[in-house]
N, CA, C and O atoms as a CHARMM CRD file, in Angstrom:
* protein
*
  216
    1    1 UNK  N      0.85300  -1.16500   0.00000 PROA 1      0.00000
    2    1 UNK  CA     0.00000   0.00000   0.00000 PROA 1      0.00000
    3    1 UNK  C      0.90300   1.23300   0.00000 PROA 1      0.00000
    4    1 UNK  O      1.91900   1.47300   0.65100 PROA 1      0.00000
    5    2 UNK  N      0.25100   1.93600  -0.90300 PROA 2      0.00000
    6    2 UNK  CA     1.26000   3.20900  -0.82400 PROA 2      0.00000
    7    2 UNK  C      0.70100   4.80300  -0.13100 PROA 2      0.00000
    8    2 UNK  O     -0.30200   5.50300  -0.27300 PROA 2      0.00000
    9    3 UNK  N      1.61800   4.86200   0.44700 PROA 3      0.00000
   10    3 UNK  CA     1.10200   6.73800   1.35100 PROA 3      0.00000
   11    3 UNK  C      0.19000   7.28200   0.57500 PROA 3      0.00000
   12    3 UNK  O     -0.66400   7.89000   1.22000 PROA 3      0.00000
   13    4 UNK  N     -0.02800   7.30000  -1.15800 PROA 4      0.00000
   14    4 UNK  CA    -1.11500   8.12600  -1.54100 PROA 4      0.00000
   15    4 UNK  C     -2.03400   7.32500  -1.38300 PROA 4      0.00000
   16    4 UNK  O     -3.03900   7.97200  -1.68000 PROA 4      0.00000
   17    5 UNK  N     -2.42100   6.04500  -1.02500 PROA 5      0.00000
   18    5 UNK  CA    -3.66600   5.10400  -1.07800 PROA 5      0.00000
   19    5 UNK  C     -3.98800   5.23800   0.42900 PROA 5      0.00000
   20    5 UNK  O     -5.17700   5.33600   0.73500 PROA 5      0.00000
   21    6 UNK  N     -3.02500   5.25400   1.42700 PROA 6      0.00000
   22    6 UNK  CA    -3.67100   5.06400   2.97700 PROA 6      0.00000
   23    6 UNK  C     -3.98900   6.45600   3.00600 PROA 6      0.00000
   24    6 UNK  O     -5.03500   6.65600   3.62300 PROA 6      0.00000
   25    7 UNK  N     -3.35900   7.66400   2.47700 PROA 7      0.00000
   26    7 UNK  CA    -3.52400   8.78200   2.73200 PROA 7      0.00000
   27    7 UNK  C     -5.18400   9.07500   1.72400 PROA 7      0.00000
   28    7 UNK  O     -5.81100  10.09600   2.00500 PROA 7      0.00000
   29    8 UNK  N     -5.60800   8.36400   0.89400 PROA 8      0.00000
   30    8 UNK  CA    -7.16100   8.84900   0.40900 PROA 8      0.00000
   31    8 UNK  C     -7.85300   8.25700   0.99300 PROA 8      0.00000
   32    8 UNK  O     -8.98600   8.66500   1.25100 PROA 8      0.00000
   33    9 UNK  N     -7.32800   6.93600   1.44600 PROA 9      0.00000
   34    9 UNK  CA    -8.49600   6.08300   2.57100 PROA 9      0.00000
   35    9 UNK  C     -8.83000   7.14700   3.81600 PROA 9      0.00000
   36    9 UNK  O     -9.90400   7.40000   4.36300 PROA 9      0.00000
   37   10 UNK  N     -7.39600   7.70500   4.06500 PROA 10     0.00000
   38   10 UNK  CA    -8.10100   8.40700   5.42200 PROA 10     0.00000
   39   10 UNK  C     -8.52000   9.30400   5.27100 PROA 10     0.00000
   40   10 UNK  O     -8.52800   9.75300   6.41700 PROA 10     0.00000
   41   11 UNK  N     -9.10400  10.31400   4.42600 PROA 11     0.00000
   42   11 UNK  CA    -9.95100  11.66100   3.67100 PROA 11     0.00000
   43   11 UNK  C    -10.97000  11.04500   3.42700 PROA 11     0.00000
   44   11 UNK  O    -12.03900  11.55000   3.77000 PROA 11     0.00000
   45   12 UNK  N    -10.95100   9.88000   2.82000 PROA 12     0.00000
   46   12 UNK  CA   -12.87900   8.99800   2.66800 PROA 12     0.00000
   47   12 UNK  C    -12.99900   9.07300   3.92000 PROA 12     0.00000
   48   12 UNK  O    -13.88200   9.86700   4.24400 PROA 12     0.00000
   49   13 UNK  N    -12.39000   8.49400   4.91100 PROA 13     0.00000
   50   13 UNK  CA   -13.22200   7.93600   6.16400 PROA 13     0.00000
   51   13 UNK  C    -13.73700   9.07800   7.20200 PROA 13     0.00000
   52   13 UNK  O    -14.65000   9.04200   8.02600 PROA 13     0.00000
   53   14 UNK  N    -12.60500  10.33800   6.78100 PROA 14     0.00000
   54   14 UNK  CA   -13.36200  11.42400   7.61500 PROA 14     0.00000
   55   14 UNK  C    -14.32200  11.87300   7.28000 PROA 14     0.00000
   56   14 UNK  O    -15.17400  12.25400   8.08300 PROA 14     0.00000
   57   15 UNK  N    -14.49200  11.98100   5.57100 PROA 15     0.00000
   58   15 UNK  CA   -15.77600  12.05800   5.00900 PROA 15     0.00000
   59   15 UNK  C    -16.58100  11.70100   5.46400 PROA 15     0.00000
   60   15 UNK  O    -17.59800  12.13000   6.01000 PROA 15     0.00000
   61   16 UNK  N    -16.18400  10.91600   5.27000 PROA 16     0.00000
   62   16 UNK  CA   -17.66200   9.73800   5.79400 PROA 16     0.00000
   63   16 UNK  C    -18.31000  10.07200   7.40000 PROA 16     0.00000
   64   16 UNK  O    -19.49200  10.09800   7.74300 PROA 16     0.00000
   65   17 UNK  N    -17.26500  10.27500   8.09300 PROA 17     0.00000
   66   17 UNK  CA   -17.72500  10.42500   9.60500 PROA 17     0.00000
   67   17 UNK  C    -18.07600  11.41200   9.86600 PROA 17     0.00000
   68   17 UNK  O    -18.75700  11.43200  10.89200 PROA 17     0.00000
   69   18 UNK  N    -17.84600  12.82900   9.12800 PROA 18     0.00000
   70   18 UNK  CA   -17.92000  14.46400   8.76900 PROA 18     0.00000
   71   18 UNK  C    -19.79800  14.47200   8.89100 PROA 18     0.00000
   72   18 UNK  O    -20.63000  14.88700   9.69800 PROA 18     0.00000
   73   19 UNK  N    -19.80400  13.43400   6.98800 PROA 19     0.00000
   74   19 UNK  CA   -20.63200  13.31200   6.61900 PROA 19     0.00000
   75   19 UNK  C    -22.29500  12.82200   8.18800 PROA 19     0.00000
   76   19 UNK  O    -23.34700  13.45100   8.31000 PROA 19     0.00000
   77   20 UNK  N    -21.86100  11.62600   9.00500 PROA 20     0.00000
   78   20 UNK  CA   -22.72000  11.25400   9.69300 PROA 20     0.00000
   79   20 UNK  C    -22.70400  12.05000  10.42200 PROA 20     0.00000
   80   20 UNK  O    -23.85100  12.37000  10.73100 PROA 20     0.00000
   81   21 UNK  N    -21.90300  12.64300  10.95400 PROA 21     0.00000
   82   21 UNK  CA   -22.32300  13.83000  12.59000 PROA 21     0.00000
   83   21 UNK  C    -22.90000  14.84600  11.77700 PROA 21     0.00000
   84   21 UNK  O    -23.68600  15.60100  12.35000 PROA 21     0.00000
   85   22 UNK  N    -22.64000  15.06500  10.33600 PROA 22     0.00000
   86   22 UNK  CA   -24.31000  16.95300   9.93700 PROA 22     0.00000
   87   22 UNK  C    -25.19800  15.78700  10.38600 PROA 22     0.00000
   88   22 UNK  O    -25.84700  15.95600  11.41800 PROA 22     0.00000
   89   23 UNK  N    -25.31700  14.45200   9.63600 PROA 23     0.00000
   90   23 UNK  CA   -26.67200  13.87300   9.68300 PROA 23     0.00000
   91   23 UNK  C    -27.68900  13.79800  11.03100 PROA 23     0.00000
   92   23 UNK  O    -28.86300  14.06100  11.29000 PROA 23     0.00000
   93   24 UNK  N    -26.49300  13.27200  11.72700 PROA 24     0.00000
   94   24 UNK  CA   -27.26200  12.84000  12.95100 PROA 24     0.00000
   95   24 UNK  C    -27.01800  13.77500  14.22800 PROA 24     0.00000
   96   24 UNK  O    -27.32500  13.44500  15.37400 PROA 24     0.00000
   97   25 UNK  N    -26.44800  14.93800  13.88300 PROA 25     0.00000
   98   25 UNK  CA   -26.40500  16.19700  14.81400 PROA 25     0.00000
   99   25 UNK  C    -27.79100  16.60900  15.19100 PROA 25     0.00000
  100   25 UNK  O    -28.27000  16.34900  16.29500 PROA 25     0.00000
  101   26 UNK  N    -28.54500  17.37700  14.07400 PROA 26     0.00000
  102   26 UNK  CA   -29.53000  18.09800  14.60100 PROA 26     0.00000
  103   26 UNK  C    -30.62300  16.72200  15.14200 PROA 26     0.00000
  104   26 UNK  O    -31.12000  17.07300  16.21200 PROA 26     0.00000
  105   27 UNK  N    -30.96400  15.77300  14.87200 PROA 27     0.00000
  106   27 UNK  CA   -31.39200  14.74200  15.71000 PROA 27     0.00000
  107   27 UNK  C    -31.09100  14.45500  17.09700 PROA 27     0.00000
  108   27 UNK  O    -31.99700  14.30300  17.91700 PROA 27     0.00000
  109   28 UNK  N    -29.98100  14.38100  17.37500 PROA 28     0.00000
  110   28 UNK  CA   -29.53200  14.55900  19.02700 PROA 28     0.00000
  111   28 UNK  C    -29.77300  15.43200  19.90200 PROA 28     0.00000
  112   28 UNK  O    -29.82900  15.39400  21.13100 PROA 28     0.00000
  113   29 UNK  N    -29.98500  16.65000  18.73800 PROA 29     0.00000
  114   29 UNK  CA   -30.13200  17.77700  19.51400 PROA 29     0.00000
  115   29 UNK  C    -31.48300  18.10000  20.10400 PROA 29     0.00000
  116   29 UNK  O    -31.75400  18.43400  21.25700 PROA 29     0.00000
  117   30 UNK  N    -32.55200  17.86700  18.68900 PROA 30     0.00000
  118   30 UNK  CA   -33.94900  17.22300  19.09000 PROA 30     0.00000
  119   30 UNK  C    -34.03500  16.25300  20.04800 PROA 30     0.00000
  120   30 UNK  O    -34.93800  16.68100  20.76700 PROA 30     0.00000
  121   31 UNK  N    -33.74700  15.44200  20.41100 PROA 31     0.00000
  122   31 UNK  CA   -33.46900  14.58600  21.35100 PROA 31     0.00000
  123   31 UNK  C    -33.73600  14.97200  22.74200 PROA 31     0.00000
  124   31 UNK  O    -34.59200  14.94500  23.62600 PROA 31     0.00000
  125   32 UNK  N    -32.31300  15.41800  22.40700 PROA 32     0.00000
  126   32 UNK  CA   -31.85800  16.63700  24.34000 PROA 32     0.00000
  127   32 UNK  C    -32.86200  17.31300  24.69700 PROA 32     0.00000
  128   32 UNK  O    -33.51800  17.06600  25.70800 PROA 32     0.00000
  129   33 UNK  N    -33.16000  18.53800  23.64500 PROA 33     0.00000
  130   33 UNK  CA   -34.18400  18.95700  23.68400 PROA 33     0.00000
  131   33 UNK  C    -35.57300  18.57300  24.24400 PROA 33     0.00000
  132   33 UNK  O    -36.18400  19.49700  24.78100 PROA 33     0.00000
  133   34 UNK  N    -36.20200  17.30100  24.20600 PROA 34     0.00000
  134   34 UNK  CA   -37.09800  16.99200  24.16100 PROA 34     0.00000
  135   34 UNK  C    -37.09300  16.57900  25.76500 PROA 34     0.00000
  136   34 UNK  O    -37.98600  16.68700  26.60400 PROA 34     0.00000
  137   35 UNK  N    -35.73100  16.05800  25.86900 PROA 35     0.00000
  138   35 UNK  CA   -35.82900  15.30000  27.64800 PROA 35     0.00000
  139   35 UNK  C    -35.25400  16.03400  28.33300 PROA 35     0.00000
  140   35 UNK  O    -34.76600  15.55500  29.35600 PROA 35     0.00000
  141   36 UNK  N    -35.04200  17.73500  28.00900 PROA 36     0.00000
  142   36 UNK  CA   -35.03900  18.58100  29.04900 PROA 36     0.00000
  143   36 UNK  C    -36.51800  18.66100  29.27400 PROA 36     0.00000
  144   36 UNK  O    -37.08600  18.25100  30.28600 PROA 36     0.00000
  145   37 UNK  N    -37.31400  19.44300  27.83900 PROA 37     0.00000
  146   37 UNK  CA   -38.81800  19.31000  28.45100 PROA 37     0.00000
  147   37 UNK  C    -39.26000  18.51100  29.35300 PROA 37     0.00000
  148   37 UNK  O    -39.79100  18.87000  30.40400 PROA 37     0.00000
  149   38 UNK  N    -39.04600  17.25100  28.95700 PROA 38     0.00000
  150   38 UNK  CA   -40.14600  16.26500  30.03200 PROA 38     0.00000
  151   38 UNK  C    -39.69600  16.16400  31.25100 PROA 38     0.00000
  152   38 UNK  O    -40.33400  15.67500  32.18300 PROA 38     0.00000
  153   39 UNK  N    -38.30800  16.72800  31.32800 PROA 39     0.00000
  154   39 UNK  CA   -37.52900  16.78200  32.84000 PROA 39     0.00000
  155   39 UNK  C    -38.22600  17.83500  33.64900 PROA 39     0.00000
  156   39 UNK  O    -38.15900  17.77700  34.87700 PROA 39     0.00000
  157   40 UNK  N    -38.79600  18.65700  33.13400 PROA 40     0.00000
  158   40 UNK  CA   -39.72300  19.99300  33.48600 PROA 40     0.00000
  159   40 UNK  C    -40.83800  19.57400  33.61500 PROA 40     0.00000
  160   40 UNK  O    -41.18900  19.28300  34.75800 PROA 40     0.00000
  161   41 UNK  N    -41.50800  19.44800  32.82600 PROA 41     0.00000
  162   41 UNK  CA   -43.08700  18.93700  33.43300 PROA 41     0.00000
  163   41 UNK  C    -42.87000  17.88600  34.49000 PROA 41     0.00000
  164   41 UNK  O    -43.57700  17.96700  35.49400 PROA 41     0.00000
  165   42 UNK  N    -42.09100  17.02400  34.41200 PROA 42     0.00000
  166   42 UNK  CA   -42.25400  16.14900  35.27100 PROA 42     0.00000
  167   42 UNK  C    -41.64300  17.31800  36.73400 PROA 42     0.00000
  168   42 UNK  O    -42.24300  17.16900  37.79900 PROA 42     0.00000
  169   43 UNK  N    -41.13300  17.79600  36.71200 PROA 43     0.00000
  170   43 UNK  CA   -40.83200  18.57500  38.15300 PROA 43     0.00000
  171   43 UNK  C    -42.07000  19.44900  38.17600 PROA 43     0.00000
  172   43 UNK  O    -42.44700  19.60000  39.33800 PROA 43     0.00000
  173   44 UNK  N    -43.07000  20.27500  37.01700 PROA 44     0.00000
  174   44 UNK  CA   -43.72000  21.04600  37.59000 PROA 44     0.00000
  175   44 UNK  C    -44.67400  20.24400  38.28300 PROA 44     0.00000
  176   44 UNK  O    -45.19200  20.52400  39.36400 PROA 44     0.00000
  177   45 UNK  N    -44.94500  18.85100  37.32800 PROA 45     0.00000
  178   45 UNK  CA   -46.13400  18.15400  38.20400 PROA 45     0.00000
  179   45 UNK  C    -45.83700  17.73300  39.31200 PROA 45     0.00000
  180   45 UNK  O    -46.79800  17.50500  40.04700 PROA 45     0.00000
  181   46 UNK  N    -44.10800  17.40200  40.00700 PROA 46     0.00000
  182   46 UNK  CA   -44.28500  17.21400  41.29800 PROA 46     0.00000
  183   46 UNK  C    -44.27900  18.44900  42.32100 PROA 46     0.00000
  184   46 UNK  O    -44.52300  18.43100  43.52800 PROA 46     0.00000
  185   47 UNK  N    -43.84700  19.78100  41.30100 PROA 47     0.00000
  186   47 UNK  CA   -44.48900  20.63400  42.74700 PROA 47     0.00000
  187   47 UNK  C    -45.77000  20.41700  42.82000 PROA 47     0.00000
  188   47 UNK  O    -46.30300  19.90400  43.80500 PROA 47     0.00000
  189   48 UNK  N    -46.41600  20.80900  41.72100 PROA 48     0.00000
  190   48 UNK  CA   -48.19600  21.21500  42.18000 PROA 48     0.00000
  191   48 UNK  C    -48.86200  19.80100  42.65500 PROA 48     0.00000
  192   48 UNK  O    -49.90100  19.91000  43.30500 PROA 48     0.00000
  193   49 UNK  N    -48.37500  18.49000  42.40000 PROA 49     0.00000
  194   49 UNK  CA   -49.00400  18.06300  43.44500 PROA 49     0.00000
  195   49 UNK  C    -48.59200  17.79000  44.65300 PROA 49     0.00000
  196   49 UNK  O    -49.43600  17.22800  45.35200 PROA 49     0.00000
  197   50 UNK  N    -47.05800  18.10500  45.38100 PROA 50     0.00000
  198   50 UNK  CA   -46.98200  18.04200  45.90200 PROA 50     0.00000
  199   50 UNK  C    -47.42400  19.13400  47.21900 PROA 50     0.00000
  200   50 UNK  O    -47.18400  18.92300  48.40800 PROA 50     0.00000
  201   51 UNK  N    -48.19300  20.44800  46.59600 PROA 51     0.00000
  202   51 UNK  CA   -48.58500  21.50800  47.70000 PROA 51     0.00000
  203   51 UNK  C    -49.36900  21.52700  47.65400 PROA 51     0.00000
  204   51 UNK  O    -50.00900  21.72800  46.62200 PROA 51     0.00000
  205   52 UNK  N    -49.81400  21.33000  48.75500 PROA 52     0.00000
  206   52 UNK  CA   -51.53700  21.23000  49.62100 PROA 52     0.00000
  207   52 UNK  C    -52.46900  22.63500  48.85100 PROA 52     0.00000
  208   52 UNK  O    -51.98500  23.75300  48.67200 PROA 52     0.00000
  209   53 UNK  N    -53.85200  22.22200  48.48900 PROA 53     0.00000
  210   53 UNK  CA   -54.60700  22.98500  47.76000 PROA 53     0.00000
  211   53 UNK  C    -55.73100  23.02500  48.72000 PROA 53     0.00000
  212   53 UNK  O    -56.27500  22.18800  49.44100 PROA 53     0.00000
  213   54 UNK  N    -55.94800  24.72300  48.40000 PROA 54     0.00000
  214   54 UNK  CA   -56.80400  25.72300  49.74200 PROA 54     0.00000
  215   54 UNK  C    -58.05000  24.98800  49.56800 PROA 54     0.00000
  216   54 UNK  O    -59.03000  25.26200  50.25900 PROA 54     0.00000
């Protein structure tokens, strides 16, 4: 194998890996996103039921 062949293999493969983190970035981020929300409701619902109602 020669330095210009390992050296294009390794420019494909960052490609390639470049390529999957745009893909699957904004998905993760949706993700996070989503289970901060439910980390919130789930705390607002344990204040309000946890304080006694007049």
């Amino acid at each position: 194998m020669s330095m210009n062949t390992a050296m294009d293999n390794l420019i494909a493969l960052l490609t390639v890996a470049g390529i999957l983190v745009a893909v699957t970035f904004p998905s993760l981020l949706g993700i996070a996103h989503d289970r901060r929300i439910d980390r919130q409701i789930r705390t607002a619902h344990r204040i309000i039921t946890s304080t006694p109602r007049r």
